[in-house]
C-alpha positions as CSV (number, residue, x, y, z in Angstrom):
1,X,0.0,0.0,0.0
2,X,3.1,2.4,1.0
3,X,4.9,1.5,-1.7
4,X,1.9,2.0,-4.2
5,X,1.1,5.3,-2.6
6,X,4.8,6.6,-3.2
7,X,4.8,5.6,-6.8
8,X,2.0,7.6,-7.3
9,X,3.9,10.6,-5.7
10,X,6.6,10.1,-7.3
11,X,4.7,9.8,-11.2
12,X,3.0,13.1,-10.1
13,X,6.3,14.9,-9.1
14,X,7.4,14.1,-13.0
15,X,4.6,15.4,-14.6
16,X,4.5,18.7,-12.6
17,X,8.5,19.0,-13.1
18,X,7.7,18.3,-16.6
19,X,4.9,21.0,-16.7
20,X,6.6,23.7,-15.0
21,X,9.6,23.1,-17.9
22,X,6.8,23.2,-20.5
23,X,5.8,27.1,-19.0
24,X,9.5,28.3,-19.0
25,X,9.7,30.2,-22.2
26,X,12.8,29.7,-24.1
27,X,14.8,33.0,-25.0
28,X,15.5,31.5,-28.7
29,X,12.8,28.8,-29.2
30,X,10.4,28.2,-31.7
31,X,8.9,31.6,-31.4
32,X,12.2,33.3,-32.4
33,X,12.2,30.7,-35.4
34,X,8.9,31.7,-36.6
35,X,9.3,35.1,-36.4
36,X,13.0,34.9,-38.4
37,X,10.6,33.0,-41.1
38,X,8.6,35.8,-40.8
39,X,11.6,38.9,-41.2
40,X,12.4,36.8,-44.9
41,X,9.2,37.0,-46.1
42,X,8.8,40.9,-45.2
43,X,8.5,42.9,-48.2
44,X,9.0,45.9,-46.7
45,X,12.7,47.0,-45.3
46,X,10.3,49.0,-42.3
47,X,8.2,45.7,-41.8
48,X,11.4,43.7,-41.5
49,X,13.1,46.4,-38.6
50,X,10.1,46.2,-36.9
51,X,10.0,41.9,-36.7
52,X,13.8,41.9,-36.0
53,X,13.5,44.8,-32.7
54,X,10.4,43.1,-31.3
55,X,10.5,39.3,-31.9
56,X,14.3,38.3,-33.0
57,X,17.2,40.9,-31.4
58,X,16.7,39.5,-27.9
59,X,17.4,36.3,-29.1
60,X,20.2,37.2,-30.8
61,X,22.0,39.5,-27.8
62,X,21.0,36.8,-25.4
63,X,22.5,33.8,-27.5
64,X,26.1,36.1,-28.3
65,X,25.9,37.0,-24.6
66,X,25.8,33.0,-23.2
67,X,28.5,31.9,-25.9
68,X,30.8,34.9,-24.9
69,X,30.5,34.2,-21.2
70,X,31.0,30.2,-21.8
71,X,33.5,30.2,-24.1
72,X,35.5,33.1,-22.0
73,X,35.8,35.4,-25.5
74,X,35.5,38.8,-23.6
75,X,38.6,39.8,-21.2
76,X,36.6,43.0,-19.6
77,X,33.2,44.5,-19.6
78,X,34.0,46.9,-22.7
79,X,35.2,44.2,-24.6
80,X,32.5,42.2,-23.9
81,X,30.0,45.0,-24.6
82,X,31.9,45.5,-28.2
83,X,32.2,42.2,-28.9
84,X,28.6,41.0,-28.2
85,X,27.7,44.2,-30.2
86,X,29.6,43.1,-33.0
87,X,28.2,38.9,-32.8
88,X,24.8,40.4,-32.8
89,X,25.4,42.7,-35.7
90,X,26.9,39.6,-38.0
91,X,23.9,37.8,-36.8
92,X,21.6,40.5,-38.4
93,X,23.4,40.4,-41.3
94,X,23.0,36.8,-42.1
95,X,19.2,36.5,-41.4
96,X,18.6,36.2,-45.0
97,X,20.9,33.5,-45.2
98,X,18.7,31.3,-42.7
99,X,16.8,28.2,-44.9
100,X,13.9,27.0,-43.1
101,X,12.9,24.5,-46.0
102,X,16.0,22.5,-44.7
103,X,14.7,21.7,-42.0
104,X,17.0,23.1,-39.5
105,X,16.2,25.0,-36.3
106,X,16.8,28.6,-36.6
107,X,18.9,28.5,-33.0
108,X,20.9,25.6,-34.4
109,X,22.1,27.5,-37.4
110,X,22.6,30.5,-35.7
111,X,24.7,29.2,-32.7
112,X,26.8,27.6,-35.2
113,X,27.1,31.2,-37.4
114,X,28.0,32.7,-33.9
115,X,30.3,30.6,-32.4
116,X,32.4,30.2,-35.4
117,X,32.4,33.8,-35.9
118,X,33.5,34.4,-32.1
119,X,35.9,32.1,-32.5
120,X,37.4,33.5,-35.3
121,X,37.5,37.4,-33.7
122,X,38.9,35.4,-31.3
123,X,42.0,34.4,-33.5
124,X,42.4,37.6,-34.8
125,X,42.6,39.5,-32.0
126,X,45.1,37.4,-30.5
127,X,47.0,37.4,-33.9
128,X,47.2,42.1,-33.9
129,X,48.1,40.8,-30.0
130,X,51.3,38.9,-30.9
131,X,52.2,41.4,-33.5
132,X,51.9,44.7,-31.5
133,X,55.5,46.2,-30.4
134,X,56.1,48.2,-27.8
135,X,57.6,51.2,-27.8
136,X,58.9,51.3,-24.1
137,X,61.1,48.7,-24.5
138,X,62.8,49.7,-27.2
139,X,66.2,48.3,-25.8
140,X,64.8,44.6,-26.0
141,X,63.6,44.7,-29.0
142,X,64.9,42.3,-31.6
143,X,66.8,44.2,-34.8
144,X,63.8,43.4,-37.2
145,X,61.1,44.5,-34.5
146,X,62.9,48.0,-34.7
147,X,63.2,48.1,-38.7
148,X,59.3,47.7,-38.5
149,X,59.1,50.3,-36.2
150,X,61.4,52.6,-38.7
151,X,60.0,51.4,-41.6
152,X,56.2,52.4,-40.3
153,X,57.4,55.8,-40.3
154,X,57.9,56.6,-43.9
155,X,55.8,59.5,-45.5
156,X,53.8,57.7,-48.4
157,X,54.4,58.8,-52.1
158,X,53.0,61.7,-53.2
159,X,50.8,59.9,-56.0
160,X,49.3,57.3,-53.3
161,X,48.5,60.5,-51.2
162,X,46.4,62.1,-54.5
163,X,44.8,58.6,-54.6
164,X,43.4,58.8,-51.2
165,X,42.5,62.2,-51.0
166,X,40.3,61.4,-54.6
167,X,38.9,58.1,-52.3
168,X,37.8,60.6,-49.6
169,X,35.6,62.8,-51.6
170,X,33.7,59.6,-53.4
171,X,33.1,58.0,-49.7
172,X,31.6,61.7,-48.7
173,X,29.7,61.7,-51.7
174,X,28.5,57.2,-50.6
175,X,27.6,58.8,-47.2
176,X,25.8,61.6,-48.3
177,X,23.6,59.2,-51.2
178,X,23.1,57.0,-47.7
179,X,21.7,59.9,-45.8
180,X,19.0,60.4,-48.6
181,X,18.2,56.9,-48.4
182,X,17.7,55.7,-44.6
183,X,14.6,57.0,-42.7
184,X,14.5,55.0,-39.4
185,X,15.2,57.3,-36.6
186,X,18.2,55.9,-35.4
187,X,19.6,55.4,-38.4
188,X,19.9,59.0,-39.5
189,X,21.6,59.8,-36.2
190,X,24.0,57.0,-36.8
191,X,24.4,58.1,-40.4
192,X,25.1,62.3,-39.3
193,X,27.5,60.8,-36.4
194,X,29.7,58.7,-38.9
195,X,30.0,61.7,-41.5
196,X,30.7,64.0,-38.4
197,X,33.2,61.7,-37.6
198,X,34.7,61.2,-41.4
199,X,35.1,65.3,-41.1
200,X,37.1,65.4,-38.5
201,X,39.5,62.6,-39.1
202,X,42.3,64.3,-38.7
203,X,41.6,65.9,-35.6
204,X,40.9,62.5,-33.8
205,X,43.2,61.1,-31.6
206,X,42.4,57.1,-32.2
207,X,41.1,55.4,-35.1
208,X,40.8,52.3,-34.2
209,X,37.5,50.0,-33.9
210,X,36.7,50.2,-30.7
211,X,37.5,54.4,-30.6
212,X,35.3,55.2,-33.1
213,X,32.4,52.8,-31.7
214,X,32.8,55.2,-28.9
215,X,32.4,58.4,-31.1
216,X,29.3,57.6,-32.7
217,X,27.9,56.1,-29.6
218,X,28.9,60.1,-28.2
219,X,27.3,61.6,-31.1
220,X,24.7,59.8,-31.9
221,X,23.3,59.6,-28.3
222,X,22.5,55.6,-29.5
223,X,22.7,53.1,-26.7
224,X,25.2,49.8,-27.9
225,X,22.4,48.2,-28.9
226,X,20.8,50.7,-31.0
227,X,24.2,51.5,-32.7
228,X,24.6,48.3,-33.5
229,X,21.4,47.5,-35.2
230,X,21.7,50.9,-37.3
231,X,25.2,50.1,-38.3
232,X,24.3,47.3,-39.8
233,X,21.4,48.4,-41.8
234,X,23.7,51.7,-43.2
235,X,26.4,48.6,-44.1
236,X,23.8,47.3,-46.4
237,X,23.2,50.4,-48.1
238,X,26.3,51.3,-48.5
239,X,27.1,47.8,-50.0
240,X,23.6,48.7,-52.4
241,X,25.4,51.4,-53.1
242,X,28.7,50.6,-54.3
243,X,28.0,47.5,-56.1
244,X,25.2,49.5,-58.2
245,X,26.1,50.8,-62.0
246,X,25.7,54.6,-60.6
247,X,28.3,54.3,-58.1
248,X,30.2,52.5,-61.1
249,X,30.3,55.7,-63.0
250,X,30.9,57.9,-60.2
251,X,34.4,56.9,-60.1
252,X,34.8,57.0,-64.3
253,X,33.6,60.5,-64.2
């Protein structure tokens, strides 16, 4: 009788452990998958921002953010705000890549996508690591390490310096024919803070990734998050724009 009694118990502990799993919502579960189905068949580029801020980018952030923290990719909390930025960003840029009809889940392809692109910053960044020289130790440095150094000092050629002075006014000219063509919000603050930034190039102290992040983020007034999403939709435009037969004959005339 006991024993039959604490079988019972026991099958009912199951199925109420098993229905309390059922009610925890998954952060990139089958919702997220319908909803990435339903960004590819957006016609509209509006319709499509709207699905990806409401149903898909808090699957994305929280999938780059668990991958980051348990694969150990992020050495400090500004890295690991730029570099989940950036995951989140390719992520967006390979929506259109997804294929349901395979029959793949969207989070399986994705996690894949991110972790191999994590990875892979991950190389990089370890690779500009091992070939940064440092200045203060001059002394120890190695007799090619300091030809480098001497080497990276030479004033280019006067013809190479007309080439990228010619280069500057077509990308003013890309950045302006982007302005006329984003109309999102956020985007036109991200698009005024890059060509702000593109002015005053020479009056900035760092150009490298992260620095300039930091700019536009000033700028703009953007959160991270906000940034990111309206980099990546300028990125398409501007690759709209250059691969199109107008931008072709900008640079033959």
């Amino acid at each position: 009788m006991l024993r039959g009694q604490l079988v019972k118990l026991k099958k009912r502990t199951v199925r109420n452990k098993k229905a309390r799993q059922s009610k925890k919502k998954l952060y990139f579960g089958k919702d997220a998958h319908r909803a990435i189905v339903e960004y590819q068949t957006a016609a509209q580029r509006e319709e499509k921002h709207q699905i990806y801020i409401s149903k898909i980018r808090n699957s994305f952030d929280k999938l780059a953010e668990n991958l980051i923290f348990i694969h150990g990719f992020a050495r400090d909390q500004e890295h690991f705000n730029l570099l989940k930025a950036d995951c989140v960003s390719f992520l967006y840029e390979t929506l259109e890549k997804f294929d349901s009809n395979r029959g793949s889940k969207a989070f399986s392809y994705f996690n894949v996508c991110a972790k191999n692109f994590l990875i892979i910053r991950s190389k990089k960044n370890l690779k500009n690591k091992q070939r940064n020289i440092s200045i203060e130790n001059f002394k120890n440095m190695s007799l090619s390490e300091k030809n480098a150094i001497e080497n990276y000092k030479i004033i280019p050629a006067q013809d190479d310096l007309l080439i990228l002075e010619e280069d500057k006014e077509i990308l003013k000219e890309v950045l302006q024919k982007i302005k006329l063509k984003v109309v999102n919000h956020n985007e036109k603050l991200c698009i005024d803070s890059i060509i702000k930034v593109f002015e005053n190039i020479d009056n900035l102290d760092f150009l490298n990734k992260r620095a300039i992040f930091v700019y536009l983020r000033e700028i703009s007034g953007l959160n991270p998050k906000q940034l990111s999403v309206a980099i990546s939709n300028i990125r398409k435009l501007y690759r709209e724009i250059v691969g199109s037969d107008s931008f072709y004959f900008l640079f033959r005339t």
